[in-house]
FIDRENVO-241139 format. One record per residue (C-alpha): residue number from 1; x, y, z. Coordinates in steps of 0.5 Angstrom, whole numbers. Example, Ala and Ser with C-alpha at 12.3 -4.5 7.8 and 13.67 -1.06 7.14 Angstrom:
BEGIN
<kolvex><pos>1</pos><x>25</x><y>-9</y><z>16</z></kolvex>
<kolvex><pos>2</pos><x>27</x><y>-2</y><z>14</z></kolvex>
% end
This chain:
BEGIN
<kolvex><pos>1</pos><x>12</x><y>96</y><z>-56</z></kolvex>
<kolvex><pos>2</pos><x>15</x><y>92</y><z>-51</z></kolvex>
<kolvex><pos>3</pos><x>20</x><y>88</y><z>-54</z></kolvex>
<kolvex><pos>4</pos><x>25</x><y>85</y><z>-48</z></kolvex>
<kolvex><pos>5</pos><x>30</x><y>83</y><z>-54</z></kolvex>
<kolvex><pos>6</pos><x>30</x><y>75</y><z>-51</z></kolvex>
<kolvex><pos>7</pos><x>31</x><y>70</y><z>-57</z></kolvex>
<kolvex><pos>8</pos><x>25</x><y>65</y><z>-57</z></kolvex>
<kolvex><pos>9</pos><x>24</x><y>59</y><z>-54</z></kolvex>
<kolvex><pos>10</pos><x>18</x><y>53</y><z>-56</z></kolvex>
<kolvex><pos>11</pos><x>17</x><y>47</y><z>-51</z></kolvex>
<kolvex><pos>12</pos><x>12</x><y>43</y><z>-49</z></kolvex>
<kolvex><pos>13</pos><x>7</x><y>41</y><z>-43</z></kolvex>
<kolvex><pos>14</pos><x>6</x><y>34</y><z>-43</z></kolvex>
<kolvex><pos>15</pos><x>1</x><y>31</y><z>-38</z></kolvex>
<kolvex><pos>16</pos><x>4</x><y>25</y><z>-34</z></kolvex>
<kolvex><pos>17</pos><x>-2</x><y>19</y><z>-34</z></kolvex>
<kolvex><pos>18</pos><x>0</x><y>13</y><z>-29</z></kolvex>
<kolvex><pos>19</pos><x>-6</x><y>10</y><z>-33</z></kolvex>
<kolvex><pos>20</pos><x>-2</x><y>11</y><z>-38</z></kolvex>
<kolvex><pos>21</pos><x>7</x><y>11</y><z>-36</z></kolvex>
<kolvex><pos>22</pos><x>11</x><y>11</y><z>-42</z></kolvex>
<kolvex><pos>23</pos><x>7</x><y>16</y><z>-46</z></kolvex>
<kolvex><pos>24</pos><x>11</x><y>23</y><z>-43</z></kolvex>
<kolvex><pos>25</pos><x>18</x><y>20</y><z>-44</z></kolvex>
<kolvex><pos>26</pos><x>15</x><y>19</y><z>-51</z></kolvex>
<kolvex><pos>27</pos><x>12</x><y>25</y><z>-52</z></kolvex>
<kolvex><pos>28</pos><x>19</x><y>28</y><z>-50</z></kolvex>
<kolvex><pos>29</pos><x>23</x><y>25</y><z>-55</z></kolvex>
<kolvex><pos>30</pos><x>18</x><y>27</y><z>-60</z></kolvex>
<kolvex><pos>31</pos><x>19</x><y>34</y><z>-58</z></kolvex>
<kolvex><pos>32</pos><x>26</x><y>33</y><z>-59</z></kolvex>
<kolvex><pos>33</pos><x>27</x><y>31</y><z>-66</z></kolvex>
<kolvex><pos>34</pos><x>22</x><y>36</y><z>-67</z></kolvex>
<kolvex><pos>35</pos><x>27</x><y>41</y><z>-65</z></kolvex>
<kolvex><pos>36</pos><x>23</x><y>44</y><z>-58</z></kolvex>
<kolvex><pos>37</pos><x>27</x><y>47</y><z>-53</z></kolvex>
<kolvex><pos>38</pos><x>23</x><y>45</y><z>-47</z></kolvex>
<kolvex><pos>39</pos><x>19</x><y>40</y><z>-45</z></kolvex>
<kolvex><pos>40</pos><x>15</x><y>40</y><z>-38</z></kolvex>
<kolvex><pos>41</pos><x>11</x><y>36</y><z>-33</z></kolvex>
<kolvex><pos>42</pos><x>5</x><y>39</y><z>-29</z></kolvex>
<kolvex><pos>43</pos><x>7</x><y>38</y><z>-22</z></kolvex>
<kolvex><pos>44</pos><x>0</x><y>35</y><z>-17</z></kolvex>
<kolvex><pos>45</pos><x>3</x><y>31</y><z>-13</z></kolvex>
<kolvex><pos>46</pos><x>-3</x><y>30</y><z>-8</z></kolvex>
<kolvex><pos>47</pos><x>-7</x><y>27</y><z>-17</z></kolvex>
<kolvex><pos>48</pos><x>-5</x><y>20</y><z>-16</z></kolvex>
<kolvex><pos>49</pos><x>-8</x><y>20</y><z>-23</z></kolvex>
<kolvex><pos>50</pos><x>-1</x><y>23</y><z>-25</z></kolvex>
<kolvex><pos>51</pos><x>6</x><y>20</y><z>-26</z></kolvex>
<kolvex><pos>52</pos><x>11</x><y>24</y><z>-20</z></kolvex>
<kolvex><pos>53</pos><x>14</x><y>29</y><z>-23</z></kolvex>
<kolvex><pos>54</pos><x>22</x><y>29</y><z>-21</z></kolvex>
<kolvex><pos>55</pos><x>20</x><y>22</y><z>-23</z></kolvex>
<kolvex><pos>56</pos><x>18</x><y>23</y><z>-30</z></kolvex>
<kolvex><pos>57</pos><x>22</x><y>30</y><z>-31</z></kolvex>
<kolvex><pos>58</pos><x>29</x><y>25</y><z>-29</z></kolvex>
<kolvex><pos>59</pos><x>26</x><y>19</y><z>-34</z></kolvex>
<kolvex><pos>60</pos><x>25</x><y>25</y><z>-39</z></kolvex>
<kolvex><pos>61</pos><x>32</x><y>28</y><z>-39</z></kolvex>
<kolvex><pos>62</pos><x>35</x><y>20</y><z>-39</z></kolvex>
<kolvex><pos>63</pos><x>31</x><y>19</y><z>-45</z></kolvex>
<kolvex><pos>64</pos><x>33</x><y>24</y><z>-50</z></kolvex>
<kolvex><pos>65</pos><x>40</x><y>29</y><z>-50</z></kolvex>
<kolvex><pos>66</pos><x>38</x><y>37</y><z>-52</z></kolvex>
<kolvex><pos>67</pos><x>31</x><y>39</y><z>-50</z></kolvex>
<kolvex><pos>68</pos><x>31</x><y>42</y><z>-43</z></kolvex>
<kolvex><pos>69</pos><x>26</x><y>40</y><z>-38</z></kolvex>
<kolvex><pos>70</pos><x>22</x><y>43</y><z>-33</z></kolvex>
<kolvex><pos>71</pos><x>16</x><y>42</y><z>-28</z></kolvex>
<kolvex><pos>72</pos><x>11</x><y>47</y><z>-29</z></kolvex>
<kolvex><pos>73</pos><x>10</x><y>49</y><z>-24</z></kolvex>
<kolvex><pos>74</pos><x>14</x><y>46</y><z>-17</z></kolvex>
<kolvex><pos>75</pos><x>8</x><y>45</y><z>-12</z></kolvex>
<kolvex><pos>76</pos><x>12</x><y>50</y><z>-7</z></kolvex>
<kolvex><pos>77</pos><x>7</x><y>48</y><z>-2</z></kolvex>
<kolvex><pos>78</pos><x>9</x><y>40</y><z>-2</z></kolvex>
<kolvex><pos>79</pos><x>16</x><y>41</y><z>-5</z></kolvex>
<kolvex><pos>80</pos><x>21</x><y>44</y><z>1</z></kolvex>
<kolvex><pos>81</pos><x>25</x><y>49</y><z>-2</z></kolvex>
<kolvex><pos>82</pos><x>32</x><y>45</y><z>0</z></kolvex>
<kolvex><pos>83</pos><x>30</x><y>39</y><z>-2</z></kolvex>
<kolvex><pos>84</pos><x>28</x><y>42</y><z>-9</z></kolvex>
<kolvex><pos>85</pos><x>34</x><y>45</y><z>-10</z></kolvex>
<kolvex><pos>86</pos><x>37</x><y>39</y><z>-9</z></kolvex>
<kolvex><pos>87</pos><x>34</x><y>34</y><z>-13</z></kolvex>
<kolvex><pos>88</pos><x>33</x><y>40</y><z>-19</z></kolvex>
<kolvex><pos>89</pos><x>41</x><y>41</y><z>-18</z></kolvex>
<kolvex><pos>90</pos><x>42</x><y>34</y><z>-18</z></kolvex>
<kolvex><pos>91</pos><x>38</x><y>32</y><z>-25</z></kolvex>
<kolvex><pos>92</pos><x>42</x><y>38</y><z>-28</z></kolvex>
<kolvex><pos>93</pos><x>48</x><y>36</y><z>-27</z></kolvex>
<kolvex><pos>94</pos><x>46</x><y>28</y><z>-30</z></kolvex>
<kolvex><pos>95</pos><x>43</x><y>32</y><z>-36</z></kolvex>
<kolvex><pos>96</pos><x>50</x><y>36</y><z>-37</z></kolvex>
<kolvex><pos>97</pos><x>45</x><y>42</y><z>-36</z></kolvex>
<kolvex><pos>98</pos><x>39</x><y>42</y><z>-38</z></kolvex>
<kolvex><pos>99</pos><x>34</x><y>43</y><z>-32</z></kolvex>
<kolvex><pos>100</pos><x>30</x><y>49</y><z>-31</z></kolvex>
<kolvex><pos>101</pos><x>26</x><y>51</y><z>-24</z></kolvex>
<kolvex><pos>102</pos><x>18</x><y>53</y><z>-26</z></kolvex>
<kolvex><pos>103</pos><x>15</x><y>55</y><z>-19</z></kolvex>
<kolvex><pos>104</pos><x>9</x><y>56</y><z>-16</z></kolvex>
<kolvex><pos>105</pos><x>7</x><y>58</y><z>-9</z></kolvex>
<kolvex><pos>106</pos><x>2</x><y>53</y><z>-9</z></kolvex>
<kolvex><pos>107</pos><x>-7</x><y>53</y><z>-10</z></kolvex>
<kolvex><pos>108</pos><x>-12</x><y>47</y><z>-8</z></kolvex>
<kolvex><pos>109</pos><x>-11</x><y>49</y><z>-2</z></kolvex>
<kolvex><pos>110</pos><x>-16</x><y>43</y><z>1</z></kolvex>
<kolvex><pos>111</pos><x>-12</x><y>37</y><z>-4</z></kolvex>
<kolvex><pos>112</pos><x>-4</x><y>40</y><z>-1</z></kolvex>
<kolvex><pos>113</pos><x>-8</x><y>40</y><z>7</z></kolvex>
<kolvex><pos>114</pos><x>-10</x><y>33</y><z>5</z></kolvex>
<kolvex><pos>115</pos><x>-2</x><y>31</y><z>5</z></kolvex>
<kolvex><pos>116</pos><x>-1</x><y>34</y><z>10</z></kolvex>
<kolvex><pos>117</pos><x>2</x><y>41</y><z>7</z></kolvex>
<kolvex><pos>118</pos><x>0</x><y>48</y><z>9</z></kolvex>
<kolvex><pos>119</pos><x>-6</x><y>52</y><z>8</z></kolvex>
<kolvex><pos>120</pos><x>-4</x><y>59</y><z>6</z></kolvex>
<kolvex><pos>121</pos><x>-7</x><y>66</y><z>6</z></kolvex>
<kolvex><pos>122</pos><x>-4</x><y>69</y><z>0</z></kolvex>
<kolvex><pos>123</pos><x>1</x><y>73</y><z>4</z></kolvex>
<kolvex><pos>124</pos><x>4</x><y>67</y><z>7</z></kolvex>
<kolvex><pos>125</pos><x>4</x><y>64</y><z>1</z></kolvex>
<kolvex><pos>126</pos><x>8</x><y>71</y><z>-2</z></kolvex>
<kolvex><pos>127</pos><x>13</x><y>70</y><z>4</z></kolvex>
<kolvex><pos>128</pos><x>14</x><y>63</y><z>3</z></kolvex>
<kolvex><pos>129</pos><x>16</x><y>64</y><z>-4</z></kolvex>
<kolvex><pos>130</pos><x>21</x><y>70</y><z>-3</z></kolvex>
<kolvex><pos>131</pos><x>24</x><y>66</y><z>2</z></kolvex>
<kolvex><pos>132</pos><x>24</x><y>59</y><z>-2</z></kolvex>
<kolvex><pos>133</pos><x>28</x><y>63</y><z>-8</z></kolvex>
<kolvex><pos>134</pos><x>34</x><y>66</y><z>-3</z></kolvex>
<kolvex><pos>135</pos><x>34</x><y>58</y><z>-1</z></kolvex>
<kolvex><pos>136</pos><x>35</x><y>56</y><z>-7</z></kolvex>
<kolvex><pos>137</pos><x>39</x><y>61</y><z>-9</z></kolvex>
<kolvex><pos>138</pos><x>44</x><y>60</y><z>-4</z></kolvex>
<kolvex><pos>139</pos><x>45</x><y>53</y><z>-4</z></kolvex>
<kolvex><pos>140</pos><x>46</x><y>53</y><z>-12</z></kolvex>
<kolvex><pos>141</pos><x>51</x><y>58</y><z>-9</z></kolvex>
<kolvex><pos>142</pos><x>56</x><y>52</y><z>-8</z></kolvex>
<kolvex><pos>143</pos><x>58</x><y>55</y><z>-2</z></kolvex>
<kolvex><pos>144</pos><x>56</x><y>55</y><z>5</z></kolvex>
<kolvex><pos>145</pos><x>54</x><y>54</y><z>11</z></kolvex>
<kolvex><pos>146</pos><x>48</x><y>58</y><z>10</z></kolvex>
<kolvex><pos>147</pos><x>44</x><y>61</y><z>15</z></kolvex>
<kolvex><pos>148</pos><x>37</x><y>64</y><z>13</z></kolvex>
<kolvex><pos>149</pos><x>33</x><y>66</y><z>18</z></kolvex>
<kolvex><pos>150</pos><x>26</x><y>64</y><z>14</z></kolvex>
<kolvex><pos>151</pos><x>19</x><y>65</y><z>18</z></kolvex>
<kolvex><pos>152</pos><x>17</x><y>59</y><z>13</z></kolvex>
<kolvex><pos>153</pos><x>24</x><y>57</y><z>10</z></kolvex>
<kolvex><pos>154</pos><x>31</x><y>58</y><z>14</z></kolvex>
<kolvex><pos>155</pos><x>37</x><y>54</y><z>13</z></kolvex>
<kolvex><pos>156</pos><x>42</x><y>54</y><z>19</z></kolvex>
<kolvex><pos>157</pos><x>48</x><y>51</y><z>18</z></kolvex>
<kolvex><pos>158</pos><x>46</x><y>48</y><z>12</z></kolvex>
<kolvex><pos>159</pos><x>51</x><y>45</y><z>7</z></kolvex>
<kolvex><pos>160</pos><x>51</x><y>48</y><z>1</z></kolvex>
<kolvex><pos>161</pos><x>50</x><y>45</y><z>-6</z></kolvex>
<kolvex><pos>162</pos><x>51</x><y>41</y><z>-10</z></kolvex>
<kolvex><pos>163</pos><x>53</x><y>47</y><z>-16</z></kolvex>
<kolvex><pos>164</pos><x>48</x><y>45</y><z>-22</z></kolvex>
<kolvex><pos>165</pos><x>52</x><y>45</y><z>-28</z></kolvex>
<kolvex><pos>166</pos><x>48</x><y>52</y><z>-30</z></kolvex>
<kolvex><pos>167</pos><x>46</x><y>56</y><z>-27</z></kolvex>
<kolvex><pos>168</pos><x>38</x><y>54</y><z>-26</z></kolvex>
<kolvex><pos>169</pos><x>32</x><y>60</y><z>-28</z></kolvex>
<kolvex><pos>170</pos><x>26</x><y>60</y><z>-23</z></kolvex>
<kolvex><pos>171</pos><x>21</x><y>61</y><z>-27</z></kolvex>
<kolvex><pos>172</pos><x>15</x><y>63</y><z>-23</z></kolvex>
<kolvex><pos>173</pos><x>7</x><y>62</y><z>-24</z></kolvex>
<kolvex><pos>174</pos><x>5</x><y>68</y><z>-21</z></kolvex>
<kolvex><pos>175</pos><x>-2</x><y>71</y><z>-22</z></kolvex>
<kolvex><pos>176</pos><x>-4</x><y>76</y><z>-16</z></kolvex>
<kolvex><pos>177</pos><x>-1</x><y>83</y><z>-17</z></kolvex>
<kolvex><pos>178</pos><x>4</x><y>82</y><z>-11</z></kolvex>
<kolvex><pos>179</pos><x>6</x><y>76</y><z>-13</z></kolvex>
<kolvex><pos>180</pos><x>8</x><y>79</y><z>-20</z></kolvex>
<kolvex><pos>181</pos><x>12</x><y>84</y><z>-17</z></kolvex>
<kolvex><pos>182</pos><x>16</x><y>79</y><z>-13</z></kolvex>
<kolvex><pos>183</pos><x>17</x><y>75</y><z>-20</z></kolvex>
<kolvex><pos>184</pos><x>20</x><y>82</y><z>-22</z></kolvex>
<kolvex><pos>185</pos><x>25</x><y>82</y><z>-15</z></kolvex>
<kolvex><pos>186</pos><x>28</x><y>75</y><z>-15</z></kolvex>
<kolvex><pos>187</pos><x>26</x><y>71</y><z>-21</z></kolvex>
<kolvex><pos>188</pos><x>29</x><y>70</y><z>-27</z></kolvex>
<kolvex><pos>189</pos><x>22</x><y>68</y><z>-31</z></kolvex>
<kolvex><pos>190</pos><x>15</x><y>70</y><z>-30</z></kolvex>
<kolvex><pos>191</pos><x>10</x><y>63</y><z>-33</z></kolvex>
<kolvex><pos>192</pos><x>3</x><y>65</y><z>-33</z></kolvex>
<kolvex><pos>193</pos><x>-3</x><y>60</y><z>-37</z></kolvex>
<kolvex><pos>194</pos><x>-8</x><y>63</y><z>-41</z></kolvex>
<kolvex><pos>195</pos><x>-13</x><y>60</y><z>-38</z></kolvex>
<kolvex><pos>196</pos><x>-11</x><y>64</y><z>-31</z></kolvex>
<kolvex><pos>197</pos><x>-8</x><y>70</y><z>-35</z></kolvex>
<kolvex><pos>198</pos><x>-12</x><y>72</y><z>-42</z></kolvex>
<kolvex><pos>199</pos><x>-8</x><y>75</y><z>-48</z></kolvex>
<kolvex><pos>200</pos><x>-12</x><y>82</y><z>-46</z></kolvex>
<kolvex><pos>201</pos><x>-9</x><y>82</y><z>-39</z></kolvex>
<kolvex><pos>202</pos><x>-1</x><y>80</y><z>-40</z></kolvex>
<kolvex><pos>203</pos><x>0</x><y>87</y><z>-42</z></kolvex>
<kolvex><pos>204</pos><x>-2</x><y>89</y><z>-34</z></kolvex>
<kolvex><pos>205</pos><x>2</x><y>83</y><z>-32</z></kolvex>
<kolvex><pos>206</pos><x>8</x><y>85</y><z>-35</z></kolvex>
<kolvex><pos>207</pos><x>8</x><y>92</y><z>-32</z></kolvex>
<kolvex><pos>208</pos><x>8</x><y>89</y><z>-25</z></kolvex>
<kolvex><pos>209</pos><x>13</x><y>84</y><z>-27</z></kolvex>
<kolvex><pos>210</pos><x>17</x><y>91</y><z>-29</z></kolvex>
<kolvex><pos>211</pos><x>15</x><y>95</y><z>-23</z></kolvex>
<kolvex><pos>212</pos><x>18</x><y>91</y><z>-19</z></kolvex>
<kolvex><pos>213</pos><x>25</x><y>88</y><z>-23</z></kolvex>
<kolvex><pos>214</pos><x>26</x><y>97</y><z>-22</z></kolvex>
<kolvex><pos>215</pos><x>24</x><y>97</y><z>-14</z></kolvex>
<kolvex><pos>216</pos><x>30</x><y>92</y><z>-14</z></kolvex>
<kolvex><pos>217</pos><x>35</x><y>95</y><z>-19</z></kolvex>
<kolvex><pos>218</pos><x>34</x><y>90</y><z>-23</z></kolvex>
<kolvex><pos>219</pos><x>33</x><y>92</y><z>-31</z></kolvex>
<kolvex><pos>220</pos><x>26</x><y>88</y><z>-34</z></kolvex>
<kolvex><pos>221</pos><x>29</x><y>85</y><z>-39</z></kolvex>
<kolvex><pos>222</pos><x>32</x><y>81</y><z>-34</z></kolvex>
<kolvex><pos>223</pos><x>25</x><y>77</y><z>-32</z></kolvex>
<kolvex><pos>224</pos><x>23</x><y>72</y><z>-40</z></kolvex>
<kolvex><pos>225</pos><x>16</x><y>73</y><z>-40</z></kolvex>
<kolvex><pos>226</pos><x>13</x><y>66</y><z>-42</z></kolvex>
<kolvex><pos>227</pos><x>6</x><y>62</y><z>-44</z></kolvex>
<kolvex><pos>228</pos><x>2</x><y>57</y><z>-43</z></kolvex>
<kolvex><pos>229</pos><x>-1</x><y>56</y><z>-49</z></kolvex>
<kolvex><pos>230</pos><x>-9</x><y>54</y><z>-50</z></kolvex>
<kolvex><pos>231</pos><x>-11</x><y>53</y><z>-56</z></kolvex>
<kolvex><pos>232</pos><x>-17</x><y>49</y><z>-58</z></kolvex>
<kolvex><pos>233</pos><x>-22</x><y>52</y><z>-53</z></kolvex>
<kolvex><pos>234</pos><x>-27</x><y>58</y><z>-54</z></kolvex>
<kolvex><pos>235</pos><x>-23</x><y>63</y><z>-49</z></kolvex>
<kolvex><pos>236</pos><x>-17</x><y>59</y><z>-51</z></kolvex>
<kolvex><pos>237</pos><x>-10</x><y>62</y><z>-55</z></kolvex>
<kolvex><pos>238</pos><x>-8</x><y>62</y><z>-60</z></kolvex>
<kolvex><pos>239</pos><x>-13</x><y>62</y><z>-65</z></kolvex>
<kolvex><pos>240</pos><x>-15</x><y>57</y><z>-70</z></kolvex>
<kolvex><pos>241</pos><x>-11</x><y>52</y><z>-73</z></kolvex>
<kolvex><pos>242</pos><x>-3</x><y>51</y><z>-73</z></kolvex>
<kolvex><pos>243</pos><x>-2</x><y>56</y><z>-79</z></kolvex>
<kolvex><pos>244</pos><x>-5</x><y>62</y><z>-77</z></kolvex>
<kolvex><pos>245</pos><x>-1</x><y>61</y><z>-69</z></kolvex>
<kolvex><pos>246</pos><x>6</x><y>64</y><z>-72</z></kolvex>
<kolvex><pos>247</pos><x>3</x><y>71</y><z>-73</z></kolvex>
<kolvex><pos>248</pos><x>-1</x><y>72</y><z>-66</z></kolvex>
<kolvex><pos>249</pos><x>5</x><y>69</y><z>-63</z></kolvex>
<kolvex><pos>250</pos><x>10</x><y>74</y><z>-66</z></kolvex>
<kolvex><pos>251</pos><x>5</x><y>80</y><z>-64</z></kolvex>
<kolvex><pos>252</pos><x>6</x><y>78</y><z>-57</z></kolvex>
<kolvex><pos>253</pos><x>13</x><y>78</y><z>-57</z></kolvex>
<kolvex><pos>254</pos><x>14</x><y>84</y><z>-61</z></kolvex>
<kolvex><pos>255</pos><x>8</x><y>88</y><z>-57</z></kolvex>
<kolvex><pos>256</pos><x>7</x><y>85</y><z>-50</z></kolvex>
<kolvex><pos>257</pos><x>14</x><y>82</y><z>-50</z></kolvex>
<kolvex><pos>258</pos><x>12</x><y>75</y><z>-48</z></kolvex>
<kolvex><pos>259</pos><x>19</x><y>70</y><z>-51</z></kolvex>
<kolvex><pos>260</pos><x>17</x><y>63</y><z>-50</z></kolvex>
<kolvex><pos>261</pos><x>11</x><y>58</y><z>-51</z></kolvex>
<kolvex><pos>262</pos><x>8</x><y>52</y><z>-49</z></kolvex>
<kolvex><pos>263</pos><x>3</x><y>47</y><z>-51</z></kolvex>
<kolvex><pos>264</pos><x>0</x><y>42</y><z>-49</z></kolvex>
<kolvex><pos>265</pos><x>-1</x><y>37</y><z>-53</z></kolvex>
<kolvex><pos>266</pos><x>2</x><y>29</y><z>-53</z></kolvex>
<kolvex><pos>267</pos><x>0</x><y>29</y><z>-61</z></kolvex>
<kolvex><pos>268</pos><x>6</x><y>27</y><z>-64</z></kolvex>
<kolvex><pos>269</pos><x>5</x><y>31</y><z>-71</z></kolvex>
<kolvex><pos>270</pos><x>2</x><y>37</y><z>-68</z></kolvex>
<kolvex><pos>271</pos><x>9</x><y>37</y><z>-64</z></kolvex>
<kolvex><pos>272</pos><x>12</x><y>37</y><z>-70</z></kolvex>
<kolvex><pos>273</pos><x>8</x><y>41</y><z>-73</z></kolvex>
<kolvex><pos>274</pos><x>9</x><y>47</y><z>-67</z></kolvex>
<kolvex><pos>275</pos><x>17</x><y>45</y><z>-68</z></kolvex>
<kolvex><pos>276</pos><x>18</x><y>45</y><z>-75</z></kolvex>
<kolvex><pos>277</pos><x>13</x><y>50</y><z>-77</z></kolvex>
<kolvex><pos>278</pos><x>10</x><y>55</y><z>-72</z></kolvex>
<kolvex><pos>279</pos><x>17</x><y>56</y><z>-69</z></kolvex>
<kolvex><pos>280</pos><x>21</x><y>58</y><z>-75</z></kolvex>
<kolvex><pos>281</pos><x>16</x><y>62</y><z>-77</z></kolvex>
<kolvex><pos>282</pos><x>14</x><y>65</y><z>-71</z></kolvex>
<kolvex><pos>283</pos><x>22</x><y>66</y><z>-71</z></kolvex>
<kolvex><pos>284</pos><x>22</x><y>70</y><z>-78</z></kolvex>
<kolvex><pos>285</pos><x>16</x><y>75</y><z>-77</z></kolvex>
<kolvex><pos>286</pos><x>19</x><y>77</y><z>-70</z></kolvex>
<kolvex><pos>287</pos><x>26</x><y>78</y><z>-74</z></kolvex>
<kolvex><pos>288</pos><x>23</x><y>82</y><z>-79</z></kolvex>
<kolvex><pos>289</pos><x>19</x><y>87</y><z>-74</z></kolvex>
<kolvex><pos>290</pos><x>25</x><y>88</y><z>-70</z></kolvex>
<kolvex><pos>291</pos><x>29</x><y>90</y><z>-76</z></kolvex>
<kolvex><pos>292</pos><x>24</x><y>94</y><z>-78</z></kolvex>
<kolvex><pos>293</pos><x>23</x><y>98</y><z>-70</z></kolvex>
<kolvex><pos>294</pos><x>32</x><y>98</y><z>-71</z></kolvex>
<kolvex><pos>295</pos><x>32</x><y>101</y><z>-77</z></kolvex>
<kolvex><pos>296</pos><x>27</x><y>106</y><z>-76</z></kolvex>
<kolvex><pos>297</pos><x>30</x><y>107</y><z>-68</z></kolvex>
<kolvex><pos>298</pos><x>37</x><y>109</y><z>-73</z></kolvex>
<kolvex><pos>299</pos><x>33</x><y>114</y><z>-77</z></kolvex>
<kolvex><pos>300</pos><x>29</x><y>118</y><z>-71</z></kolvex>
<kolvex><pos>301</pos><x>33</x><y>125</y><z>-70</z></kolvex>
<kolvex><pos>302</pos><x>38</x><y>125</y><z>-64</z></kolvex>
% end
């Protein structure tokens, strides 16, 4: 069993239709008096069919008071490591803290190059990502001026802050084994989705995430495990209706050590439903099982 002993964590991902503009602040503040802990935005900026995503994120934070938002996952790609941990610092500090960092290194290549961005092997987009995260870290730092020597990101002589309110999580939407292992080394989270990482391959995943948080000193249980749920679909997850969702969530995190889930919805009543019933009984079975593994841990002879 692989139980990193992080409290649970439920939220939302809502997409944001431009057909469509008030629906995802709606379905935030649905989330909220639901009781979620989190609601976030896809972020494809080169998708006109989608609002921008630190747009709707701040519109988000202004319209409701507790949940925390945010982007899953920053496009790196478009999004300059500076001015994204900026504007993340800045929404932060209006939302009296309540912004976290999903990050991506970037794919659809062809539509990020038709902006104008990059087109990267995935050992630049690896490189690009471990500098993006010491840029954001260092401007949160609040102390400058900072100088980092970067192939794809550097800052020399760089102003640093504003200081957001907390201290900010990266969460990084990893996939390939080296960029799991950098998730392990820098990150405060690793979010991948069902689609891209089946239930059956997170336990893989979370080894690599392992290695690499140990090759950094790092303790595993510093990295959260989170998910992009998928339900609904014949590969998707978890299975069958809302009632049968809390004991597949609870064995995840008991067994692989996942502690937070996303769903996708804009359905008021099934955000609600997810709120007020899968996460409370989601919360109790994984309470009773870790009694149970503290009780036995209390019993095995020294």
């Amino acid at each position: 069993m692989t139980d990193y002993g992080h409290d649970l964590l439920f939220g939302a991902i809502v997409v944001p239709s431009s057909a469509q503009p008030q629906d995802a602040v709606a379905s935030a503040r649905s989330a909220e008096r639901a009781g979620l802990d989190l609601v976030s935005v896809p972020d494809h900026p080169y998708r006109p069919e989608f609002l921008e995503a630190w747009t709707v994120l701040a519109t988000m934070a202004a319209g409701t008071s507790r949940i925390r938002v945010l982007p899953n996952v920053a496009n790196l790609a478009l999004r300059p490591p500076a001015a994204l941990a900026r504007a993340a610092a800045s929404l932060d500090l209006l939302s009296g803290g309540r912004v976290e960092l999903g990050l991506g290194a970037g794919a659809y290549w062809d539509d990020i190059a038709a902006e104008g961005g990059p087109r990267r092997t995935p050992g630049e987009a690896l490189a690009a990502t471990r500098e993006a995260v010491g840029v954001l870290r260092a401007l949160w730092s609040g102390t400058g001026p900072v100088h980092r020597r970067g192939q794809h990101y550097g800052l020399y002589g760089a102003a640093a802050g504003p200081a957001p309110a907390h201290d900010i999580s990266v969460w990084i939407g990893a996939v390939g084994p080296r960029m799991l292992r950098l998730t392990g080394e820098v990150a405060d989270g690793w979010l991948p989705s069902v689609p891209h990482v089946p239930p059956v391959r997170l336990a893989a995943g979370q080894r690599l995430v392992d290695e690499g948080a140990e090759a950094a000193g790092r303790p595993p249980s510093a990295v959260r495990r989170l998910y992009n749920l998928s339900p609904g679909r014949e590969d998707g997850f978890p299975r069958g209706g809302p009632r049968d969702w809390p004991e597949q969530l609870a064995a995840l995190t008991v067994e692989v050590g996942t502690s937070a889930y996303l769903l996708p919805t804009h359905q008021p009543d099934l955000l609600k439903t997810f709120g007020e019933e899968v996460a409370p009984a989601t919360r109790a079975l994984v309470a009773a099982a870790r009694e149970v593994s503290t009780d036995r841990a209390g019993h095995e002879p020294g």
